[in-house]
C-alpha positions in Angstrom: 72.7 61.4 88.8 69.4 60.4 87.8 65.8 61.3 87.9 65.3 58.8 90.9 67.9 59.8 92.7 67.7 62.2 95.7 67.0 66.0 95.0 68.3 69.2 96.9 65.8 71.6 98.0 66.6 75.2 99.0 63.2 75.5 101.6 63.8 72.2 102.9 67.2 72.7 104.0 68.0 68.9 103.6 68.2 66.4 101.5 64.8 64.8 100.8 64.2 61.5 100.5 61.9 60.1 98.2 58.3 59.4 99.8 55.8 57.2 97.7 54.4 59.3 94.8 50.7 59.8 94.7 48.5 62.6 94.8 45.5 62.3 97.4 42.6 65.1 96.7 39.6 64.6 99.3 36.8 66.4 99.6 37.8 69.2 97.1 35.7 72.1 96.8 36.5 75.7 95.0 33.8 78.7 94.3 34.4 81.9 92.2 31.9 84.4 93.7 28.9 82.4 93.8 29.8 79.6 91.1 31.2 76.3 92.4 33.6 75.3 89.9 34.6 72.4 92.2 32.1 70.3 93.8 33.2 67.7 96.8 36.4 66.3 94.6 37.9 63.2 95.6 40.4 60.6 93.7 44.0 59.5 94.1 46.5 58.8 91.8 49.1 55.7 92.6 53.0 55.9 91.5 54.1 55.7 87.9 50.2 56.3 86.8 49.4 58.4 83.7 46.3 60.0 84.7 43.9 62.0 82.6 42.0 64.8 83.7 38.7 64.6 81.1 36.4 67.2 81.0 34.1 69.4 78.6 34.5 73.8 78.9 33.3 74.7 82.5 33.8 71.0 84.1 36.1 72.2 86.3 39.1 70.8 85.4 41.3 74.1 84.9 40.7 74.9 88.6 41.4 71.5 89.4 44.8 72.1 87.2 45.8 75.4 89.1 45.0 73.9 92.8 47.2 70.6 92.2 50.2 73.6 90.6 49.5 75.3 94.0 48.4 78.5 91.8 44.8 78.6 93.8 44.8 78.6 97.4 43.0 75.4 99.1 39.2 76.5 100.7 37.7 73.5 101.4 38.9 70.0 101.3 42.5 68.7 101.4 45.6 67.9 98.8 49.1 65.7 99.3 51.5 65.8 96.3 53.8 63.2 97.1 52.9 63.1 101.0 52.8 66.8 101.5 50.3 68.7 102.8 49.1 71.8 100.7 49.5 74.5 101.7 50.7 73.3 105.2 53.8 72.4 103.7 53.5 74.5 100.4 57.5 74.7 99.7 58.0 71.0 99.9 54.7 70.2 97.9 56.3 72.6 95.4 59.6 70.8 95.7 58.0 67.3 93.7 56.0 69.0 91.2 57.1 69.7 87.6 54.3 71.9 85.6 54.3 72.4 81.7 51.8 74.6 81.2 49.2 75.1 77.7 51.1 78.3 77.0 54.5 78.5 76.1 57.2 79.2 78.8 59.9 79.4 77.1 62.1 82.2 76.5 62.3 82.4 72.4 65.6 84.4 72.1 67.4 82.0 74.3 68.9 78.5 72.7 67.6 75.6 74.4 70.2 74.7 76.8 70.1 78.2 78.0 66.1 78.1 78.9 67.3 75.1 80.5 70.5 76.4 82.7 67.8 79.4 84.0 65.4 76.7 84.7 67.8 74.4 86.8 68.8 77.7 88.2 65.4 78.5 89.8 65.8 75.2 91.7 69.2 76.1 93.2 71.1 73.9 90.3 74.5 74.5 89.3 77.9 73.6 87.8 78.7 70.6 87.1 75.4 68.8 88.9 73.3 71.4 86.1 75.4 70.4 83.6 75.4 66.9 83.5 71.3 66.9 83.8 70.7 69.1 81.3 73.1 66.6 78.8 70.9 63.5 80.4 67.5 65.2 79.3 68.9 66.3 75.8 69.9 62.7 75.6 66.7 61.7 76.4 64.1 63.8 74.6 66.7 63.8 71.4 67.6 67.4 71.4 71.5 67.1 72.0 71.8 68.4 68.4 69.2 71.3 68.9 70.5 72.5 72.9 72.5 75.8 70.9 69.6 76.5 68.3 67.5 79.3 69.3 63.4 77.9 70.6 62.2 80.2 67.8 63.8 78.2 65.1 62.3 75.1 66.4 59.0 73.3 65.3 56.0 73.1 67.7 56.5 70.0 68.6 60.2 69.8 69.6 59.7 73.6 71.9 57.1 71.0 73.3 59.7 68.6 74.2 62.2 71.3 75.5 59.0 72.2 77.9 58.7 69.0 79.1 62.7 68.4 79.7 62.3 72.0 81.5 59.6 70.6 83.9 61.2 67.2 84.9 64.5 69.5 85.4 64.9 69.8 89.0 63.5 65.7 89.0 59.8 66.2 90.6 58.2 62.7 91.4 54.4 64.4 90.0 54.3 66.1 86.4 51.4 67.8 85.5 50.7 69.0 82.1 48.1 71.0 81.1 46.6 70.3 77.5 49.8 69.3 76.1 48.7 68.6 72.8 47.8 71.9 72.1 48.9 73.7 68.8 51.4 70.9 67.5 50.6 68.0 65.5 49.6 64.4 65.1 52.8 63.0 64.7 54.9 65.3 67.4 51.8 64.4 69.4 52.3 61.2 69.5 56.3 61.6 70.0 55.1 63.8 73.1 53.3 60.2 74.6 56.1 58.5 74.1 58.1 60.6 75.4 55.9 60.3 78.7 55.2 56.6 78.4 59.4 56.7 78.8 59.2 58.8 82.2 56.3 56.5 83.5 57.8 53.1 82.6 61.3 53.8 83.4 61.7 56.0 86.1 57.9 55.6 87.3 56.7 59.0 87.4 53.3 60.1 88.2 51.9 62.1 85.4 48.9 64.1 85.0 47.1 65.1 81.6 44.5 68.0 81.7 42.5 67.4 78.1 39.9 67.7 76.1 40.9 64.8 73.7 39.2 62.0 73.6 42.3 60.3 72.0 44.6 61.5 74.8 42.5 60.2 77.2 42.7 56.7 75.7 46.1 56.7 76.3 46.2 57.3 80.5 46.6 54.3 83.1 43.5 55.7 84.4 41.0 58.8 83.5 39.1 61.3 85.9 36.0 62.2 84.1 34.7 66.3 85.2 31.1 67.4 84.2 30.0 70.5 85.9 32.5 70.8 88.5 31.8 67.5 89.7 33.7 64.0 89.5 31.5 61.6 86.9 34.3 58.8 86.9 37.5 57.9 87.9 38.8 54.3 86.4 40.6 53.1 83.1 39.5 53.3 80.1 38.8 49.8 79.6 36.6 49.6 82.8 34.8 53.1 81.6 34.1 51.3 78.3 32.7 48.2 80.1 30.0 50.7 81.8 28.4 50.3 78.4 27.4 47.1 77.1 29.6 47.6 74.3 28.0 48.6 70.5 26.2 52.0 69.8 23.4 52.7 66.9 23.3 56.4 65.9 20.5 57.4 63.3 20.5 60.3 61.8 17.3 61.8 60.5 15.2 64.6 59.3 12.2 64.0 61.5 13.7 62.9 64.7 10.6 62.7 67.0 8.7 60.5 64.5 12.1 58.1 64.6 12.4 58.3 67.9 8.6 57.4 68.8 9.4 54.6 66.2 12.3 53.2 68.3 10.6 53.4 71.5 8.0 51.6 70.7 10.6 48.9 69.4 11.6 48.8 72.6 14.3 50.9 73.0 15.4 54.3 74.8 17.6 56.6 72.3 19.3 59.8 73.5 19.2 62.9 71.3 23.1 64.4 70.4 23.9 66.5 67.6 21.0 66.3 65.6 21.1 62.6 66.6 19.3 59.4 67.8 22.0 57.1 69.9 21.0 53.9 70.8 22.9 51.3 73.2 23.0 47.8 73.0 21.7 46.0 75.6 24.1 43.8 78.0 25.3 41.2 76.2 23.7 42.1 72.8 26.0 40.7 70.1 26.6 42.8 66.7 24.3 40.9 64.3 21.5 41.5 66.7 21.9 44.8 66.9 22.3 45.2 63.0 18.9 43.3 63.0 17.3 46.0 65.1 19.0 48.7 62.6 17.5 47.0 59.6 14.1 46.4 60.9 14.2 50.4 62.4 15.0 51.2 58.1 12.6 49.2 57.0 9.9 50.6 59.1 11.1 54.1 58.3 12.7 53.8 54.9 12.3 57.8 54.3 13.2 59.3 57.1 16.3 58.1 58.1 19.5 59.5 56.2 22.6 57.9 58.1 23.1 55.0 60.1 26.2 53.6 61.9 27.0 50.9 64.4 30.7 51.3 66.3 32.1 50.3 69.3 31.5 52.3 72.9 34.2 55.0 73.4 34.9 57.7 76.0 32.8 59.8 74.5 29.6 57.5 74.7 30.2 56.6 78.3 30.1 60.4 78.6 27.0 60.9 77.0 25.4 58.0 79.0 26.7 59.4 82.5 26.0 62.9 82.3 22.7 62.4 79.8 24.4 65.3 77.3 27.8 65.6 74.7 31.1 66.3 74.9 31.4 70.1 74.2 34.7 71.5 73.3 35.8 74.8 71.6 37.4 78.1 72.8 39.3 77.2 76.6 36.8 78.5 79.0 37.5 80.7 81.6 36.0 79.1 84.5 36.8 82.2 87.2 34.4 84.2 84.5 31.5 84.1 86.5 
């Protein structure tokens, strides 16, 4: 048995075959009260994609989260997961999804192979059939030694691999995680993307990443970027990048309208972030020329200007330059508090 193989599923009554995996969102709206969280949604992700959902507090990616998990009902617009309609054909959409959520699911007081057993037993999985998958995920996320420790005596980042195993249990062709980074650290963060690089390359999942991290984001196939409830981008990171020319100038300074009257009338256009002035490059503007532009900016104002940097465009920039203001993160917003 393996996770491409065929699944059981109590509402369908059948054995299901596999269907192409993608998820296909059209046209996706969602209001709390009178605030549109979601704002005419559209994208699709292909089979065996890692896909990251991008988005500052209030962009609308949490809603976005709980309608793909089926957790909000579907007003206006239309979902597949894997084919399905939802909600037409709620159960069966239900059937190919695996969810880890931010918040920990597990059951602290049980070992891990227990939280496991219950899980496969929720999907209608038993005896020898639950057995032998729970020894193949152990086996593959490295816990065979842990599966009769208790989850409280584990680390943060090993519970998060026993979450994981727990959502590709019942073998869903769609994962979705939500912030899965959250509360562990660097290193089990980067066993965690492994980990899913594994499910995507070998069995070819379809995996979707809720995040705030620009870092996590880097590391999806392809990265839907949310501002305001609304879809800013949907492409790889590579192509996202390429919407800039490439190098950004940020100056720092105490008298940032004299600076940036100064670099307007050089020619440019900077954007205030932060306390601030980011500059572009132009298309096709190599480094040395834009270090040339840097120097003549300090040499004009020698006293003003207290920092200066040159780096190459990330996620974040193309951000800034789409939306026309920064990447806010802090506390998880609740986006139904409105």
């Amino acid at each position: 048995m393996s996770i491409s193989s065929f699944i059981q599923t109590e509402s369908a009554g059948s054995t299901r075959t596999t269907r192409r995996i993608k998820v296909e969102v059209k046209n996706l709206s969602f209001s709390y009260g009178e605030r549109k969280a979601l704002n005419d949604v559209s994208f699709e992700v292909e089979e065996g994609t890692i896909a990251g959902i991008l988005g500052p507090n209030g962009s609308g990616k949490t809603t976005l989260f709980r309608i793909l998990s089926t957790l909000l009902p579907l007003t206006s617009g239309s979902v597949k997961l894997a084919g399905f309609s939802y909600p037409a054909e709620g159960a069966l959409a239900r059937s190919v999804l695996g969810i880890v959520f931010q918040s920990p699911s597990l059951d602290k007081k049980l070992t891990v192979e227990e939280n496991l057993q219950h899980q496969g037993h929720l999907y209608n999985l038993h005896g020898k059939d639950l057995r032998q998958r729970i020894d193949e995920l152990l086996e593959l996320f490295h816990l065979s030694e842990r599966k009769k420790d208790l989850v409280e005596t584990l680390s943060g980042g090993l519970q998060r691999r026993v979450e994981v195993a727990k959502g590709i249990l019942h073998q869903p062709e769609i994962l979705i995680l939500d912030e899965p980074s959250t509360g562990i650290d660097p290193a089990a963060r980067r066993e965690i993307w492994n980990y899913l690089f594994t499910l995507r390359n070998e069995f070819h999942l379809t995996i979707l990443v809720t995040t705030h991290l620009m870092e996590e984001a880097e590391r999806c196939d392809k990265v839907l970027i949310m501002d305001k409830g609304k879809v800013v981008a949907w492409d790889s990171p590579d192509q996202l990048r390429s919407l800039i020319p490439g190098l950004i100038l940020t100056v720092r300074s105490s008298t940032l309208e004299l600076l940036e009257q100064q670099i307007v009338s050089l020619g440019r256009t900077p954007i205030k972030v932060n306390g601030a002035l980011v500059v572009e490059s132009k298309r096709g503007e190599n480094y040395s020329s834009l270090l040339q532009f840097a120097a003549n900016l300090l040499e004009k104002q020698p006293n003003s200007i207290s920092a200066l940097t040159i780096a190459q465009t990330s996620l974040e920039d193309v951000f800034l330059h789409l939306t026309g203001h920064q990447f806010l993160i802090g506390e998880k917003e609740d986006e139904t508090a409105y």
